[in-house]
N, C-alpha and C positions, 0 to 999 in steps of 0.2 A: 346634825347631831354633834354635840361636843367633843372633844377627845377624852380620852379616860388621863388625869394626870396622878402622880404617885410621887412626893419628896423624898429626895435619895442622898445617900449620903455627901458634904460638899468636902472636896479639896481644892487648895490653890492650885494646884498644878492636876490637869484633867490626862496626862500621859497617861498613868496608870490605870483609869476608866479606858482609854483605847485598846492599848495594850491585848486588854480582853477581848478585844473583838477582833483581833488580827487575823485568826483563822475562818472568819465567816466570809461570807461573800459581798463583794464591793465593799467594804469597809472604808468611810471617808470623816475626814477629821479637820471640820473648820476652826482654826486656830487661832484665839486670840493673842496668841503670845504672852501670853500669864506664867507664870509672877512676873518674866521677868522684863517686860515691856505691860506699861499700863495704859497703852493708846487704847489697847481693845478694850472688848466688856466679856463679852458669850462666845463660847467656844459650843458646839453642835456636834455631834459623833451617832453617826449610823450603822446600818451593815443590814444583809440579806434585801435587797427592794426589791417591793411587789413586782415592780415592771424595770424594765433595764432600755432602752433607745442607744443604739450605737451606730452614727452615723456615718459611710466612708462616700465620698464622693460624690453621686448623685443619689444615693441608696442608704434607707436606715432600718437598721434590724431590727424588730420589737422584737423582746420575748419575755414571754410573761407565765400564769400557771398553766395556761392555753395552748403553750407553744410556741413556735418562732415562726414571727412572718417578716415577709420584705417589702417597702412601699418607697417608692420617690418621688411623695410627698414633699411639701415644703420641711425641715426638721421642727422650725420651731411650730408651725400649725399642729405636727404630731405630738409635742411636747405640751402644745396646750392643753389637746385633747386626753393626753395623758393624766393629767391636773383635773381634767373635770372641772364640773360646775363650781365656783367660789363658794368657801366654807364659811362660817362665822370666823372672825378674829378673838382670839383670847388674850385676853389685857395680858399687859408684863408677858409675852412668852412670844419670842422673836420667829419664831420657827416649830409651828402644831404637826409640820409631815408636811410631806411632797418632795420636790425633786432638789435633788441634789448633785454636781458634777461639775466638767469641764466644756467649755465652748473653746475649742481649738481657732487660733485667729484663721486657718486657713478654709475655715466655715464660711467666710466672709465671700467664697466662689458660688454659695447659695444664693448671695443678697446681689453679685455686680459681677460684670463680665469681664474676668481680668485675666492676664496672659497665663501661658504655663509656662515659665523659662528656669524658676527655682527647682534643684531635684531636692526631691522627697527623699530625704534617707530615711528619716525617722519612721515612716509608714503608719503612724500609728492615726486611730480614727479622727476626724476633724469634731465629731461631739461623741461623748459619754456620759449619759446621766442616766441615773437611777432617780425612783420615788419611792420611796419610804416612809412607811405607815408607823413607825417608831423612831424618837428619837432621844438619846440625851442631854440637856439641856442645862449648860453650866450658864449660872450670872454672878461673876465677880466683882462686880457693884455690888450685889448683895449677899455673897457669899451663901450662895444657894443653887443646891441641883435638881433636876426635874424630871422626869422620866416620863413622857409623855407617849401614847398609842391611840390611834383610832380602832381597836380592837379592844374593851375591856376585858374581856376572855386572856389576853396575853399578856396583859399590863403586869400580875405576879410573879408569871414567869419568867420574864425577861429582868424583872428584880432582882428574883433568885438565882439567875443566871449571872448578872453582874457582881452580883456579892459574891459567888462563889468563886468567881474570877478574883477579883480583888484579894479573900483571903486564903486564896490557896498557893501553894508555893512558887515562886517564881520559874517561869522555865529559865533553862539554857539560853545565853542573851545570843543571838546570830552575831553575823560580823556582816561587814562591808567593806567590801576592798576596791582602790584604784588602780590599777595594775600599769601605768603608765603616763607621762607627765601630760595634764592637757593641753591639747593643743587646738588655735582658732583656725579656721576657715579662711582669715583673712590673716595675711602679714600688713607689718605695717603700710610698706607699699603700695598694696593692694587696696588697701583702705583708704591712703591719700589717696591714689588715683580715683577712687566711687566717689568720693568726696568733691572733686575738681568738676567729674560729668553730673552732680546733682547743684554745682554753684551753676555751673552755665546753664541748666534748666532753670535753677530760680532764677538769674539776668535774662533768662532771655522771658520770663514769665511764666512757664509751665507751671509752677506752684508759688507759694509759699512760705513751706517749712515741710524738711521732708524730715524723719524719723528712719533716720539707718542704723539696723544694729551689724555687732560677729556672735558669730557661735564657735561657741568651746565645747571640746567632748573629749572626751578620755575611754579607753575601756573598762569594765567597772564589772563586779561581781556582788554577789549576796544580800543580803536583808535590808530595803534601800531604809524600811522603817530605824535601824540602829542609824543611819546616815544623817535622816530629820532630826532624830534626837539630839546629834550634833548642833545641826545648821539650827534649830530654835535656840541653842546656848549661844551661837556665835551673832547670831542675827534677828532676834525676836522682831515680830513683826505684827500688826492691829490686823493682817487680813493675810495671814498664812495657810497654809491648806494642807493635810496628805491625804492624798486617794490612789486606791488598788484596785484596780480594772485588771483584768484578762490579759491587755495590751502592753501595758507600763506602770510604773510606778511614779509619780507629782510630788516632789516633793517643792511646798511651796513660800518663802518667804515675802510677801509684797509689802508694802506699805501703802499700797494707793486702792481707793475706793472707786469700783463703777460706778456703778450705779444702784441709788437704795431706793423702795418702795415701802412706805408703811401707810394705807388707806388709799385714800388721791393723791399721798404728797410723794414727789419725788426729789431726789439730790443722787447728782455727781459731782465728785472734787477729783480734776484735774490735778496732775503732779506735772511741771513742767519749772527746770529751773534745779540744779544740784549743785552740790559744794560739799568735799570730804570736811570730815569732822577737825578739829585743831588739837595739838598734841595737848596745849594749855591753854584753860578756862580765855585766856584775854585770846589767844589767837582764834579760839574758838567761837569769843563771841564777834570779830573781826569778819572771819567767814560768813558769819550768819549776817551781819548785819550788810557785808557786801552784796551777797545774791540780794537782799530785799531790797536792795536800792540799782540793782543793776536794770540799765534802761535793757539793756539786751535780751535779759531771761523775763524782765518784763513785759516784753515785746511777743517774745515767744507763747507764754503763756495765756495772754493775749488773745492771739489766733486761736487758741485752744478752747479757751473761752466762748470765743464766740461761736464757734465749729459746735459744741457742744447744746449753745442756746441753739441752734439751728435745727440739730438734732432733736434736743426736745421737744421741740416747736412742732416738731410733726406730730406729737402724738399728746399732747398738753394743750389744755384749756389755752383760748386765744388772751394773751397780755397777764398769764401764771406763770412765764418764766424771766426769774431773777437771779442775781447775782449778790448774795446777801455778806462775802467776803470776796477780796479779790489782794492775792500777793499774800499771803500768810507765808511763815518758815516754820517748818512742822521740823523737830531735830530727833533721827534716828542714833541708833548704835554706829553706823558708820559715816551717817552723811546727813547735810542738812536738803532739804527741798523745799520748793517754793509753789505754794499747795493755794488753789483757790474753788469755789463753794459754788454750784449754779444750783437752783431749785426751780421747780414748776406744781404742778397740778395736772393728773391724767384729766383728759377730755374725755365724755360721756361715752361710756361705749369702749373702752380702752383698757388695758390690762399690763399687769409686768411684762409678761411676753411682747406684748404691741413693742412698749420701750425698750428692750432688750433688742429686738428686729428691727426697730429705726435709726440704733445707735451705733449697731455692732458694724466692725468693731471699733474699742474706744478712741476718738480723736488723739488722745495723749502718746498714740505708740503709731499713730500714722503719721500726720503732719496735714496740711492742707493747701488745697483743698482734697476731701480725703483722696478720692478716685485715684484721679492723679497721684496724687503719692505714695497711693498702694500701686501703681503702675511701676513705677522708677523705682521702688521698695521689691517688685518684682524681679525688674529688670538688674538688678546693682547686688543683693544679695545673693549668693551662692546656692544656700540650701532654703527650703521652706520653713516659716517658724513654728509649726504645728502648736503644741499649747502654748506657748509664749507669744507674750501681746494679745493672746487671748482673754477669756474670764473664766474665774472658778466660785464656786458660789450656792445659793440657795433660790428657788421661787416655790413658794408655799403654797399648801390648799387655799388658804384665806386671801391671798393674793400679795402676800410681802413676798419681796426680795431683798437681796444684799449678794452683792457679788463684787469683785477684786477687779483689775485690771491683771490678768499674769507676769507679773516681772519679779526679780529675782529668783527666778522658778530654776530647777533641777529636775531633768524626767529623765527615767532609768527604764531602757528598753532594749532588748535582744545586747544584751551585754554591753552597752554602751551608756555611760553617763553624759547628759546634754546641757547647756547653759546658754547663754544670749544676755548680751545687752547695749544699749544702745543711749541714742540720744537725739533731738529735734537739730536739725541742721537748716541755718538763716541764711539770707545776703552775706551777713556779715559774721559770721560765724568763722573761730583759727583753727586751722585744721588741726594742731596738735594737740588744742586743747578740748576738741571733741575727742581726741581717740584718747587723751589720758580719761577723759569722765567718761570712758567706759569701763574700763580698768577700773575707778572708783566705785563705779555702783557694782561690780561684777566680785570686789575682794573679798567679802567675807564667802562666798559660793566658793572662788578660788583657792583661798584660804582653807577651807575644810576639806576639798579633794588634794590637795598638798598633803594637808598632814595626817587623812584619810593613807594616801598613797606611803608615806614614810612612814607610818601607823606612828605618830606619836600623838593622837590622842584612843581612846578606847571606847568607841561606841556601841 
């Protein structure tokens, strides 16, 4: 049976359709960074899901209008089964309902047997997803919004509910404060040193290219939603995200693509390869033009590549996975990166989920060969990266997905604000210049908890 759909009123800017929904339950908000980043297209905005899966460990809680059970289960066989039978696809509309959340990277102790030596501060669950029989549905390509339900019984409702959000008086705006300057996990020191015991694994052969990140965290207070409003002014991004679970608060800017599904076709685009922005138009197009010619991030990107067709390969049609770009510089608000495209075709029998469990998590935040360098990723980082380096994202009744790699992300939990970032470490990689391009991709994050903390901006 189709969804019931309803044309809703369109703005550029989808903030204030959220907004309305902040007091429901799970409320999440895939961000295309509109207006003020035009990588994206559709922005998505939910709240109340039929079913909720939160997974900690070996164990994932359903609860639904039935009740709450516990199974350990595989998560993502429960998430399938949660999605049901595939629905019809409906032209132009990216997202008819289903599941929506977060895949924490440290999910990845469901798929492969990896050490425990990282402490967990953060606690929070390794997946949260909801599914969602309702959704909003912005397309800024065509400057048009959607209201879509598989209930038509509540398709008015939820109209009426939204309008009346929108033209009733604004509440009181919350605050968010950082009560203290953040600080990493790792001093500089500390970090050459990781850095030295991950070169002599690659000399001696243990990998390839390893992905070491630090985490920053501050302690933080109040409405993390006035924080995002911030970080999308300072950092717009094509695959941004905020979701409110029970747990924490996601507040999330990425610029890189997991993995998409739309019928049998699939793509991931790799991000592997960064360069800060230029103060001026010629140094800027200097930088750009150096990463695209650099044989190093070449190199790196590379392996990723290939990691990635490997991936696919498990769950794609034999001789469907290609490589249709390779080395593009995609240029953000802060920095440039060096972005490349792999495509395939699910094999018979196969589904988003199949791909999402063959791939996770993605090549680009491990290094390879993966195992391996979720090993020494284990061993060399301090704390666990819980959602970061993870995905945040969609998989629908009709069988699309789109989901993010987690990075530039911010999660607010038991009073603490969290950050990460990192980067692929080679043979030949300078150590300095891997810890400054963490600092470069981590500054507009940095940057808003600063002036968060000094309160000179007002979110």
């Amino acid at each position: 049976m189709p969804p019931s759909i309803r044309e809703f009123p369109y703005r550029p800017d989808s903030s204030p359709f959220f907004e309305t929904l902040l007091g429901r339950a799970w409320p999440v908000f895939l961000d295309s960074g509109r207006p003020a980043s035009m990588l994206g297209r559709h922005d998505i905005l939910c709240a109340d899901p039929r079913v909720t899966l939160v997974t900690r460990g070996h164990w994932t809680e359903i609860r639904d209008a039935h009740g709450v059970r516990t199974s350990s289960a595989d998560p993502f066989a429960l998430l399938d089964a949660a999605l049901g039978p595939q629905r019809p696809r409906v032209p132009g509309l990216p997202f008819r309902g289903g599941a929506i959340g977060y895949f924490a990277y440290d999910l990845a102790r469901r798929l492969e047997r990896l050490p425990s030596l990282a402490e967990d501060a953060e606690g929070i669950p390794d997946m949260a997803v909801g599914i969602y029989d309702w959704a909003l549905v912005v397309d800024h390509a065509r400057c048009r919004s959607r209201l879509v339900a598989q209930d038509p019984a509540c398709l008015d409702e939820l109209f009426e509910r939204l309008i009346r959000g929108l033209s009733a008086p604004a509440p009181a705006a919350g605050v968010f404060r950082v009560l203290a300057p953040v600080r990493s996990n790792l001093s500089r020191g500390a970090y050459l040193s990781a850095f030295d015991r991950i070169r002599s694994y690659l000399y001696e052969g243990d990998c390839y290219q390893v992905n070491f990140a630090q985490r920053f965290a501050a302690p933080a207070q109040g409405d993390a939603w006035q924080a995002y409003k911030g970080l999308r002014r300072l950092n717009p991004a094509p695959f941004g995200a905020y979701l409110a679970t029970p747990d924490c608060r996601i507040l999330c800017s990425s610029p890189e693509r997991f993995l998409r599904v739309r019928g049998d076709r699939v793509e991931t685009k790799p991000i592997k390869g960064t360069r800060p922005r230029g103060v001026h138009p010629a140094e800027d197009r200097g930088l750009a033009e150096s990463l695209h010619r650099s044989p190093k991030d070449r190199a790196e990107n590379l392996m990723i590549v290939d990691l990635l067709r490997n991936d696919l390969g498990k769950v794609c049609a034999i001789g469907s996975v290609h490589v249709p770009a390779l080395f593009e510089v995609e240029s953000y608000t802060r920095v440039h990166h060096l972005v490349s495209t792999v495509r395939g075709r699910l094999a018979e029998g196969r589904n988003a989920v199949d791909l999402l469990r063959a791939c996770f998590p993605g090549g680009s935040v491990t290094g390879a060969p993966k195992l391996r360098a979720m090993e020494i990723i284990e061993e060399l980082e301090p704390h666990r990266r819980g959602v970061y380096c993870g995905a945040i994202g969609y998989l629908g009744y009709d069988g699309a997905m789109d989901t993010n790699i987690a990075i530039r992300t911010l999660v607010h939990s038991a009073g603490v604000i969290r950050l990460w970032a990192g980067g692929g470490i080679v043979a030949d990689s300078d150590p300095e210049a891997e810890y400054r391009e963490t600092y470069d991709k981590a500054a507009p994050l940095l940057e808003l908890l600063e002036r968060l903390r000094r309160r000179e901006i007002e979110v």
